[in-house]
C-alpha angles and dihedrals in degrees: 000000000000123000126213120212113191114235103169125014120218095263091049087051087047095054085046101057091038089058101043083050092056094044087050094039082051091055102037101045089107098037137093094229135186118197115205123198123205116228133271104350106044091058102094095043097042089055090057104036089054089045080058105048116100093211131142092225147336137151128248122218142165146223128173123212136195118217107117124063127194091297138070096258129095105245093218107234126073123220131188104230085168125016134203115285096195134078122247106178119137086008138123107242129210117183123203129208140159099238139354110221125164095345113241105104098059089039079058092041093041085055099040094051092036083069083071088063100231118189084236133355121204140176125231123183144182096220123008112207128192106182089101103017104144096165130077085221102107124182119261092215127036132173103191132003123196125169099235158332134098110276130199136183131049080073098320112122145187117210082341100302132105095042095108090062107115093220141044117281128190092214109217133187125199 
């Protein structure tokens, strides 16, 4: 049976996120952003980080993404299931994930947006995580890092499940 070990409770996600939105908010004030989040994981963490921006303006879209299966491993290769809906062109860019993990999938999503020629592109993520990163590419924003193990909760999930969990979990099995 599975453990949880709780990592981050729901106020100190809630610190995080409101901390990572006020540094964005800092650095965008003059900017036409787009702010992209990546599907299904980011969800959770995307509603409460542009609650918290204290922006004039920007646009929201999604893309969803396949790169995980049921399991904890990366599949190796990244697929679009949905893609953006909004040009941004000419725009600064801020995507927007649950966690960065090895790499690769942001490196594939990075190239496949910058063929919409956007002014920037940067990366914005709920946990930044360093345990598999095979790629120089490194998130601009991060609200929490930790070295390893597999999380679930706050919109992470495992075979689906978990993502509902208002905090952070390390997900163990014995």
């Amino acid at each position: 049976m599975p453990e949880l070990i709780s990592v981050l409770d729901k106020d100190a996600i809630a610190r995080y996120v409101a901390d990572v939105a006020k540094q964005i908010s800092d650095d965008y004030r003059e900017g036409d952003l787009v702010i992209i989040g990546v599907l299904k994981g980011a969800f959770v963490f995307m509603a409460d980080l542009i609650r918290q921006l204290t922006l004039k303006s920007f646009a929201i879209d999604f893309i969803r993404l396949a790169s995980y299966g049921d399991g904890v491993d990366p599949a190796g290769q990244v697929r679009i299931v949905h893609d953006i809906e909004t040009d941004i062109s000419n725009k600064d860019v801020l995507i927007v994930d649950d966690i960065y993990d090895t790499g690769g999938t942001m490196t594939f999503l990075c190239r496949h947006l910058e063929a919409h020629r956007p002014r920037t592109i940067r990366i914005c993520t709920f946990i930044d995580k360093t345990e598999r990163r095979h790629t120089p590419l490194k998130p601009d924003y991060a609200c929490h890092k930790i070295d390893e193990g597999f999380l679930v909760g706050y919109g992470l999930d495992y075979a689906e499940a978990y993502r509902h969990l208002p905090g952070l979990y390390k997900l163990t099995c014995d």
